[in-house]
C-alpha positions as CSV (number, residue, x, y, z in Angstrom):
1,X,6.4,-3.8,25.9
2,X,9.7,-2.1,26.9
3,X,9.8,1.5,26.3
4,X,13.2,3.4,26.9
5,X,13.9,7.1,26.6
6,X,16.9,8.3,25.6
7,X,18.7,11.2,23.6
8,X,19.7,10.7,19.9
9,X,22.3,12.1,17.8
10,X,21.6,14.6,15.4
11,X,20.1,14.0,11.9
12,X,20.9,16.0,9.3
13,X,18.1,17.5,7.1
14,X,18.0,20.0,4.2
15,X,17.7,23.4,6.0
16,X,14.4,26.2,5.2
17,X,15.2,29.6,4.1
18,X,14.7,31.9,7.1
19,X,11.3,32.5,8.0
20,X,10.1,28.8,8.0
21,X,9.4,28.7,4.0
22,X,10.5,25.8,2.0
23,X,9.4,27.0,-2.1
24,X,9.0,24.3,-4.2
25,X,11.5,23.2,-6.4
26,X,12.1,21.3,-9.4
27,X,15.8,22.0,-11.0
28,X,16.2,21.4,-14.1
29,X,19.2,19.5,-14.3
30,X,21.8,17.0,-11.9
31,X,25.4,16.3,-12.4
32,X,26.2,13.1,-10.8
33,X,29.5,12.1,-9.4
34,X,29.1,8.4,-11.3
35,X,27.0,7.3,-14.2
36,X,24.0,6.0,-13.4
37,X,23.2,2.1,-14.8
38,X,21.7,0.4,-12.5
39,X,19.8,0.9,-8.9
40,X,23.2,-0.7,-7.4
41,X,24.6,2.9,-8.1
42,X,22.2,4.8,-6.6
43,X,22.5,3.2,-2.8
44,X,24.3,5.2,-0.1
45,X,27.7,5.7,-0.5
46,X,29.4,3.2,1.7
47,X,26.9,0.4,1.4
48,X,28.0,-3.0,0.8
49,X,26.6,-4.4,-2.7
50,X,26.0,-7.5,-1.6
51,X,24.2,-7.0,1.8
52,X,20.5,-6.8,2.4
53,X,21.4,-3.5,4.4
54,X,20.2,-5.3,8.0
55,X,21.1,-7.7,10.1
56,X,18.5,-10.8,10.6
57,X,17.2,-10.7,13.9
58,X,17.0,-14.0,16.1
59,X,13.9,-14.8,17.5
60,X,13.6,-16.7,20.6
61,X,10.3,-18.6,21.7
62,X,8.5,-17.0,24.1
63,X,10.6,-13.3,23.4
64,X,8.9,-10.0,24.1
65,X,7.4,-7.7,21.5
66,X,10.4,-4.9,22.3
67,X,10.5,-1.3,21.6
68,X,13.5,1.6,21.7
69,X,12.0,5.1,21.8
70,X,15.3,7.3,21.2
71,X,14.3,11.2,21.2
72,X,14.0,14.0,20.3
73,X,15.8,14.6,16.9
74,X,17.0,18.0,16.2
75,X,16.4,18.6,12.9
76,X,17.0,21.6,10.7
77,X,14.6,24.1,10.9
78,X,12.3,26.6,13.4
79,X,8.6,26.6,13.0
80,X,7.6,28.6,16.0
81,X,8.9,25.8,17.9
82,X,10.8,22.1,16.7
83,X,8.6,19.6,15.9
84,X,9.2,16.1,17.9
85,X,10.8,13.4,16.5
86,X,11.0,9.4,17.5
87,X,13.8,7.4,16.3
88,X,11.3,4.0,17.0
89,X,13.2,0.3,17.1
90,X,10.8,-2.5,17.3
91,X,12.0,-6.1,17.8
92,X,10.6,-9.4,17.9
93,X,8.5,-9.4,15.1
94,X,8.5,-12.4,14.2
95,X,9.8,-11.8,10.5
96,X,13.6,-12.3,11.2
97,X,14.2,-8.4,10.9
98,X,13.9,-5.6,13.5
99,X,12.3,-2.3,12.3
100,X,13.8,1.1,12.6
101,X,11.3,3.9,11.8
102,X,10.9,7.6,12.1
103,X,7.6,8.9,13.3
104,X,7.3,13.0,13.4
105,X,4.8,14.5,15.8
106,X,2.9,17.8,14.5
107,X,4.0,21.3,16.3
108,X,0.4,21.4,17.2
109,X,-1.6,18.9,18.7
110,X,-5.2,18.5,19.5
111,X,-8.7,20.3,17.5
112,X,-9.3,16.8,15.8
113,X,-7.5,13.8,13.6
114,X,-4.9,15.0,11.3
115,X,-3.3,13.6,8.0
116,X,0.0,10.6,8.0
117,X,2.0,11.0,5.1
118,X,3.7,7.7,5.1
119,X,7.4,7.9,3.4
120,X,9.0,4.6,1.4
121,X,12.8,5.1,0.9
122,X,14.9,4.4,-2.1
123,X,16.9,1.6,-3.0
124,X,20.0,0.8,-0.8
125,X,18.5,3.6,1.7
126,X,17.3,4.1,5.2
127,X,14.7,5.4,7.4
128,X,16.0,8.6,7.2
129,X,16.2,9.4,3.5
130,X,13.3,11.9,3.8
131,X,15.4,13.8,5.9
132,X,18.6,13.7,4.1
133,X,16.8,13.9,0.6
134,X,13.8,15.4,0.8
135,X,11.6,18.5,2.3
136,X,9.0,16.0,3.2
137,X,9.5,16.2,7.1
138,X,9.6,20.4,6.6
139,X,6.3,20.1,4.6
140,X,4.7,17.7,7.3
141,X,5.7,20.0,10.1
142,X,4.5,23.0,7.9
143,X,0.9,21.8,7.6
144,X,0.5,20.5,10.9
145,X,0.8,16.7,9.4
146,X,2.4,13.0,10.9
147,X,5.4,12.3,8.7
148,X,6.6,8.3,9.2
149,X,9.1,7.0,7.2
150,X,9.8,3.0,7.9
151,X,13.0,0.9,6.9
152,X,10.7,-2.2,5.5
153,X,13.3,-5.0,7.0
154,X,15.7,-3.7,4.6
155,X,17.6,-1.3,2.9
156,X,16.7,-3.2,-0.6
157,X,13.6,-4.7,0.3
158,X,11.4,-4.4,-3.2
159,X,8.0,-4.9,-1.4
160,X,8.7,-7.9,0.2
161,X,6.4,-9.4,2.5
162,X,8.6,-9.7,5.5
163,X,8.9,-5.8,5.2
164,X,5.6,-5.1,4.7
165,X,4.7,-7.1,7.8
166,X,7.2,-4.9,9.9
167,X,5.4,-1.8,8.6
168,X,2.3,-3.2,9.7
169,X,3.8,-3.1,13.3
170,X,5.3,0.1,12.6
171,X,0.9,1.2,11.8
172,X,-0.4,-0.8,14.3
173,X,2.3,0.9,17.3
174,X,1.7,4.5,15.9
175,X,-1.9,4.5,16.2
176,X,-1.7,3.2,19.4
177,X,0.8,5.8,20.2
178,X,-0.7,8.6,19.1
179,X,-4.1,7.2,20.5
180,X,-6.5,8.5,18.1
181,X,-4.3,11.7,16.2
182,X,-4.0,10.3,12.8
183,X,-7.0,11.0,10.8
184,X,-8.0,7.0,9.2
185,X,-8.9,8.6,6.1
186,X,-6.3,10.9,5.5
187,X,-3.5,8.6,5.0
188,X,-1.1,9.1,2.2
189,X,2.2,7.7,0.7
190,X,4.8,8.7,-1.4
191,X,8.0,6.9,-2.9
192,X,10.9,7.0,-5.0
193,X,12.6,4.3,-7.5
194,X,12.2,1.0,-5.9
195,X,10.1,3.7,-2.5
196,X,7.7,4.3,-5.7
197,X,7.2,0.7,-6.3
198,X,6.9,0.2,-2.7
199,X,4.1,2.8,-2.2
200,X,1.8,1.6,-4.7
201,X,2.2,-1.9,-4.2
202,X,1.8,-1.3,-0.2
203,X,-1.5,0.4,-1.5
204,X,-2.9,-1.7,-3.4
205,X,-2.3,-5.2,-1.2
206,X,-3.7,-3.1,1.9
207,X,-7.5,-2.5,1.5
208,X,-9.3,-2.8,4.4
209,X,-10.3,0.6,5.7
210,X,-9.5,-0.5,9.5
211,X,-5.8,-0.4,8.3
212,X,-3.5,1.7,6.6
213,X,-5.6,2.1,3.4
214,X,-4.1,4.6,1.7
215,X,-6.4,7.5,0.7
216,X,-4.1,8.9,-2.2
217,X,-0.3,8.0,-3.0
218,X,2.7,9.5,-5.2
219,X,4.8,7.4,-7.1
220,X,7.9,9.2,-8.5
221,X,9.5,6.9,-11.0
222,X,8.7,3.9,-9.2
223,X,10.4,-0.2,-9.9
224,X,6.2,-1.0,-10.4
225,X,7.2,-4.0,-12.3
226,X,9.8,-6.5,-10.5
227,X,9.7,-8.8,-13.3
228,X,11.0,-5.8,-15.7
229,X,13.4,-5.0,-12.9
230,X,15.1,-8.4,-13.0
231,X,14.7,-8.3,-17.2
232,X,17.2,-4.8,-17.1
233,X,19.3,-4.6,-13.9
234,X,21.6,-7.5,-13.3
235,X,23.0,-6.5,-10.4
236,X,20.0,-6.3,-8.3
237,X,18.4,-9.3,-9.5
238,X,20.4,-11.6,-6.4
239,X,17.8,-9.4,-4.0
240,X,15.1,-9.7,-6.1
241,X,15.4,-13.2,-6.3
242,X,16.2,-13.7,-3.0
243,X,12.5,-12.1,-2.1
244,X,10.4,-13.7,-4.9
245,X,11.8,-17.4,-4.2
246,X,13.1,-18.0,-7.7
247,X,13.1,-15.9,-10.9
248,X,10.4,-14.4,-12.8
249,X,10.3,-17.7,-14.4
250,X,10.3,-19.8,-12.1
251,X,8.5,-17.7,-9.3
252,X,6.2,-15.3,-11.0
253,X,3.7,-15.0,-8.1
254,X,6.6,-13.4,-5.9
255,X,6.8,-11.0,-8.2
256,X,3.8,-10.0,-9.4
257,X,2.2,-9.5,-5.4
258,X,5.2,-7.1,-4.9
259,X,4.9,-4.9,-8.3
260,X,1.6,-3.0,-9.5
261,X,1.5,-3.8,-12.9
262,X,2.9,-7.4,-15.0
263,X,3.5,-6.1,-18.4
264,X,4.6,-8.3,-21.9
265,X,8.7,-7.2,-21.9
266,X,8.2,-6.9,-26.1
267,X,4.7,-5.1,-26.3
268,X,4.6,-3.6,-23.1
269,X,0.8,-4.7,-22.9
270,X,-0.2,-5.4,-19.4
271,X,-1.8,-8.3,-17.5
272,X,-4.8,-7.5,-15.8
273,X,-5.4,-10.8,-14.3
274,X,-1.9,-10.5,-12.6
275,X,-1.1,-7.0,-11.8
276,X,-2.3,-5.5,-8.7
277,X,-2.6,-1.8,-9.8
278,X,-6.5,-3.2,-10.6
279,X,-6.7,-2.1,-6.9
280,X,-6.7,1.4,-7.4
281,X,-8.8,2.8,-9.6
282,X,-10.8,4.0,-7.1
283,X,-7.2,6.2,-5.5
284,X,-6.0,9.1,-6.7
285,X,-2.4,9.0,-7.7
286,X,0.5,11.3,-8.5
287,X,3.0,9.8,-11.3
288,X,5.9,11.4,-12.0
289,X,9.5,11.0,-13.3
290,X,12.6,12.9,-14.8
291,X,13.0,13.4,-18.7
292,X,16.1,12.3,-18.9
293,X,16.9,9.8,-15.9
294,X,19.5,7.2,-17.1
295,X,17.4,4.7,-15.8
296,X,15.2,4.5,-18.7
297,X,13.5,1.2,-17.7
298,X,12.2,2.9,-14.7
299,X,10.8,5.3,-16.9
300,X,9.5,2.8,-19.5
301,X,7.6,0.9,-16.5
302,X,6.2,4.8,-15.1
303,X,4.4,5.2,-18.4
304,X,3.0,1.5,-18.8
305,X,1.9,2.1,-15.3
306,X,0.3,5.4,-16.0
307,X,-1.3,4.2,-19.2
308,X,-3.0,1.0,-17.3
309,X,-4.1,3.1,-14.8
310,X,-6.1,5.3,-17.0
311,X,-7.4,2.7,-19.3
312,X,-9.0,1.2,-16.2
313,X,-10.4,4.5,-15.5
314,X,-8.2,5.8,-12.7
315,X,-8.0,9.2,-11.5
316,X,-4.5,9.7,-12.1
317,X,-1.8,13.3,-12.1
318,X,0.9,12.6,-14.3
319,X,4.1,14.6,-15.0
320,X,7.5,14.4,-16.7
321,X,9.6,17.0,-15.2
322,X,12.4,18.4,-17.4
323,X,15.1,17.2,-15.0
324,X,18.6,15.3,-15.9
325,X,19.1,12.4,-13.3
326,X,17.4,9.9,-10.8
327,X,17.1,11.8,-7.8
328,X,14.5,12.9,-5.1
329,X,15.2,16.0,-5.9
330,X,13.1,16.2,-9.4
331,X,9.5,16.0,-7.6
332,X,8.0,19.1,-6.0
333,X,7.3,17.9,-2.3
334,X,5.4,21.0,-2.1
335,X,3.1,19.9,-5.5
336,X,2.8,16.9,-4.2
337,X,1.5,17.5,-0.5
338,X,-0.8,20.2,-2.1
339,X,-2.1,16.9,-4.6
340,X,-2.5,15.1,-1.6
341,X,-4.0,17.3,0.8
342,X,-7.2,18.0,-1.2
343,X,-8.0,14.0,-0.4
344,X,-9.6,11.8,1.9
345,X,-10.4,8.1,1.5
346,X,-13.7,7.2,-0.5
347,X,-14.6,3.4,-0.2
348,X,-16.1,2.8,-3.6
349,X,-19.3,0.5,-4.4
350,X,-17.8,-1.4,-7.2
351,X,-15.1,-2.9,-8.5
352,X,-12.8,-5.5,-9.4
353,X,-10.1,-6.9,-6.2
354,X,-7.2,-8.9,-7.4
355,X,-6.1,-10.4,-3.6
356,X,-3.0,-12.4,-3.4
357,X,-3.8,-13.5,0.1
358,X,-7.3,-13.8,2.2
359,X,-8.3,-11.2,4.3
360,X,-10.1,-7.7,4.2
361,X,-10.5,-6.2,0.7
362,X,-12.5,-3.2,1.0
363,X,-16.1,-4.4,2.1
364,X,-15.3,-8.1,1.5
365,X,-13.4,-10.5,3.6
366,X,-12.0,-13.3,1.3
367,X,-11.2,-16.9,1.9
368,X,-9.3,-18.5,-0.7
369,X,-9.3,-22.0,-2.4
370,X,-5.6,-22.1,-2.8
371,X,-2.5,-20.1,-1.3
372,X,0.1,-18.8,-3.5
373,X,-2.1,-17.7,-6.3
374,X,-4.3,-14.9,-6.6
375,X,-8.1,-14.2,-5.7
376,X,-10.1,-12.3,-8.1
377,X,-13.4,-11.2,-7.4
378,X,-15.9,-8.7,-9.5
379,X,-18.0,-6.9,-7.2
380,X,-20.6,-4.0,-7.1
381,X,-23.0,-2.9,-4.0
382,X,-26.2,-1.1,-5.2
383,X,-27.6,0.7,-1.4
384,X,-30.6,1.6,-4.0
385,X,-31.9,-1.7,-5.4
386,X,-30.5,-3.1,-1.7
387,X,-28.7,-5.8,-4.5
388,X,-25.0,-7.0,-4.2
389,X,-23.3,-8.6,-7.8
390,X,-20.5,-10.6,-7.0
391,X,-18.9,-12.0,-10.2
392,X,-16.0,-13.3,-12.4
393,X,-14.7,-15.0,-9.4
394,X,-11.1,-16.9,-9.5
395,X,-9.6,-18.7,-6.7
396,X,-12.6,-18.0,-4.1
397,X,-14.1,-20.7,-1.0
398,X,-15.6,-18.4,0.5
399,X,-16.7,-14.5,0.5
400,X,-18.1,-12.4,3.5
401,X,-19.9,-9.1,2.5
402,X,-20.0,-6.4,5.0
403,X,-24.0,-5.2,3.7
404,X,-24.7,-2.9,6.5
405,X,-21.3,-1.2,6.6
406,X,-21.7,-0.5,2.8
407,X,-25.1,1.0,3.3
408,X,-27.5,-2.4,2.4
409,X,-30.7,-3.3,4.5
410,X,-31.0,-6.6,5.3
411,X,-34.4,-5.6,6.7
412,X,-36.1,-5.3,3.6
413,X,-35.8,-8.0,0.5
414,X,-31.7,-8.4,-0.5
415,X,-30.8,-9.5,-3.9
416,X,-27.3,-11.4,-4.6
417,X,-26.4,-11.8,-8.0
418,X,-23.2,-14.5,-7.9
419,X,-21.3,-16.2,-11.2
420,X,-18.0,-17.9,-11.2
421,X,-15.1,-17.5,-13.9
422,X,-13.2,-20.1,-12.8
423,X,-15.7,-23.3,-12.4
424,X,-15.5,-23.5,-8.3
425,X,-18.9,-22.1,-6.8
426,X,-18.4,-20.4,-3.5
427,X,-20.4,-20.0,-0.3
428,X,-21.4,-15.9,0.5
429,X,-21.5,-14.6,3.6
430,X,-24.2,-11.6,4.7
431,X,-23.8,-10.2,8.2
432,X,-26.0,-7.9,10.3
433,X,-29.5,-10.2,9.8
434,X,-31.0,-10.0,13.5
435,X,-33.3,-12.4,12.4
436,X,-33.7,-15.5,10.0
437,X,-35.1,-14.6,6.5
438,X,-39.0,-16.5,6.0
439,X,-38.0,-17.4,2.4
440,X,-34.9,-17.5,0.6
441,X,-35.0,-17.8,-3.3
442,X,-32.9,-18.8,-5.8
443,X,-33.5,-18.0,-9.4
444,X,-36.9,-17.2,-8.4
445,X,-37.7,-21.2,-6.8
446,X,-37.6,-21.3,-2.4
447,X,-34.5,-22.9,-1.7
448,X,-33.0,-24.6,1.8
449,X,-29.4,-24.1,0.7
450,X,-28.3,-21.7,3.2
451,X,-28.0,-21.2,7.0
452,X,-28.6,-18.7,9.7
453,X,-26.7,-18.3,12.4
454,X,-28.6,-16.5,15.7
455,X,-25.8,-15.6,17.6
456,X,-23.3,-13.6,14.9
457,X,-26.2,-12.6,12.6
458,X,-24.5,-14.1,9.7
459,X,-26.5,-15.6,6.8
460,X,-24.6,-18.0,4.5
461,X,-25.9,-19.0,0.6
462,X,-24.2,-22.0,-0.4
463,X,-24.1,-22.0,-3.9
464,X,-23.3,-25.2,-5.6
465,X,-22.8,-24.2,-9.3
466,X,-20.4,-21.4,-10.8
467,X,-23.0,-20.6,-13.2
468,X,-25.2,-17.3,-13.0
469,X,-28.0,-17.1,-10.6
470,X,-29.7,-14.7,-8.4
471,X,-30.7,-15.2,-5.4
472,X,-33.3,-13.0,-3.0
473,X,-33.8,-13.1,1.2
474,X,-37.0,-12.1,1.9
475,X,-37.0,-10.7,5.8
């Protein structure tokens, strides 16, 4: 890794009152300089309508993974001190993009792990729009907080996954970095318009707790549904289409991974089976928007989001701030780090994952039967009746249950209750069984349809019908 050190220019940033207090504030009304219509009108002034907002980087075989550390940052305000800022390049990451990205260090540093807030810009934005937009950095630096705020390939990048994979470098290098700072269950995100989208969709596709699971997020009038995006604002639809592959019609998988929530554009009733948001019940989120931003279908999708969200039983803040415009500026930051600070990351027991890739999905590693479709998988670990029910299953070869990490014993009789929904049975996978079971039953008759493997510990049922059954290891 390269690593140079040099001094940066100065970024601008909403000045505190004197004595280091930002209030919180919500005004009450915004005269833009142009009507609002579409997301097109809200990019930085300057930007060229018809460029992604980055240049493509070219990847050579055999190029370094590169970095360009450019500090400090003066920025505009005194704490008893300035908190440190990196302006972080990485390069050759193997997406076609390089990654700009802020990361803000605490004034204080040491007694323990401390909360990331995780920023996700607005549409036709950079890395910096917390700074130029927001209080966010002054409210990190306040509490004693890491602020990060990522470019995600693009400057109108709509969740896509070649921006998400650059701000999984951008997590990967700034844990590293701060070797151990960044408390793992105390990450949070917030977003606005297509950032909004962003946030919650980054939160509900990352769900393994060794990454950046998100322990709470805020979505201020987020573009949760792509496929309603592309329904109401022409001029954006060239990017969206140039992410998805195609049109909602055409490629509705490419936009349904990068939104929260697929909803019917006449009854606004959602899709469970293809909306991601089914990822979060467990995560508290904040949900807020304007009364009277001009971009009403933003608005419309906030409230479809909202009301899925609570009819799957969500723990959900919701708010409709009496505010004229589509701005930053109609969300409290200081509301919403207060909503966030009370959290930390709870792993739940049960639930339903709707994967659109294998991989890590809260306590189950998932192998798929086919790529470019979703996974879904019904699942619910009792630590009481030492049982695991894993059911309803959809696209699924193979399934890996971390037992022991969820609190099972595999030491004492286990119980695994399995059921297909789409026809295909699936083999299950048990770590953390030091030795081989004596007996292993299924639906109550001994059966030799599953391994043992000395050396990892892993015990695998191979079931051969998607029908229900239950099976028991006896130890």
């Amino acid at each position: 890794m390269i690593l140079t050190l040099v001094l940066a220019v100065l970024l601008q940033v909403p000045a505190s009152p004197a004595g280091g207090s930002a209030p919180g504030r919500v005004p009450t009304q915004a005269g833009p300089e142009r009507p609002i219509t579409s997301l097109a009108d809200t990019a930085e002034p300057g930007d060229d309508p018809h460029s992604l907002g980055a240049l493509p980087m070219t990847i050579l075989p055999g190029q370094p993974f590169g970095v360009t550390v450019v500090a400090p940052v003066s920025i505009g305000w005194q704490l008893g001190g300035r908190p440190d800022v990196l302006d972080v390049v990485l390069t050759g990451l193997g997406t076609g993009y390089q990654e700009q990205f802020y990361l803000q260090l605490p004034l204080k540093q040491g007694g323990g792990p401390v909360p990331l807030l995780m920023l996700f810009h607005k549409y036709g934005s950079k890395a910096n729009d917390g700074y130029l937009h927001t209080t966010f950095p002054y409210e990190c630096a306040r509490r004693g907080w890491f602020y990060l705020s990522s470019l995600g390939a693009t400057k109108k990048s709509f969740s896509c996954l070649p921006g998400q994979a650059n701000r999984e470098a951008v997590w990967d290098w700034v844990m590293a970095f701060t070797g151990g700072a960044i408390d793992p269950e105390r990450q949070y995100g917030v977003g606005f318009s297509m950032g909004g989208g962003s946030v919650v969709n980054w939160a509900a596709r990352h769900q393994d707790p060794s990454g950046p699971m998100l322990a709470a997020a805020v979505n201020h009038t987020g573009g949760v549904a792509l496929e309603d995006t592309w329904l109401h604002d022409a001029p954006v639809r060239t990017f969206l289409e140039f992410w998805a592959g195609g049109t909602p019609t055409s490629a509705p998988f490419g936009y349904q991974r990068s939104s929260a929530v697929s909803f019917d554009p006449v009854s606004l009733a959602p899709d469970a089976s293809v909306s991601m948001g089914v990822n979060l019940v467990h995560m508290p989120l904040y949900v807020v928007h304007a009364s009277a931003d001009p971009l009403g279908y933003l608005v419309t999708q906030t409230k479809v989001f909202k009301d899925f969200m609570l009819s799957l039983g969500g723990t959900l803040l919701y708010e409709e701030v009496p505010f004229l415009g589509h701005e930053w500026s109609s969300l409290d930051e200081r509301a919403a780090c207060d909503f966030l600070s009370g959290t930390k990351r709870a792993l739940p027991l049960s639930g339903t994952t709707l994967a659109d890739a294998g991989g890590r999905w809260v306590w189950c590693d998932l192998e798929q039967d086919a790529g470019g479709a979703f996974t879904r998988l019904a699942w619910a670990l009792d630590p009481v009746a030492n049982r695991v029910e894993l059911g309803a299953s959809e696209n699924l070869k193979r399934v890996s249950v971390d037992v022991v990490g969820a609190g099972l014993d595999p030491a004492v009789p286990l119980e695994v209750g399995l059921a297909a929904a789409d026809g295909s049975a699936e083999t299950v996978a048990l770590p953390g069984f030091t030795a081989s079971p004596t007996v292993v039953l299924r639906d109550g008759l001994a059966t030799l349809a599953w391994t043992w493997d000395p050396v990892s510990g892993v015990l695998e049922l191979q079931e051969s019908d998607p029908s229900p059954h239950l099976w028991r290891i006896e130890p």
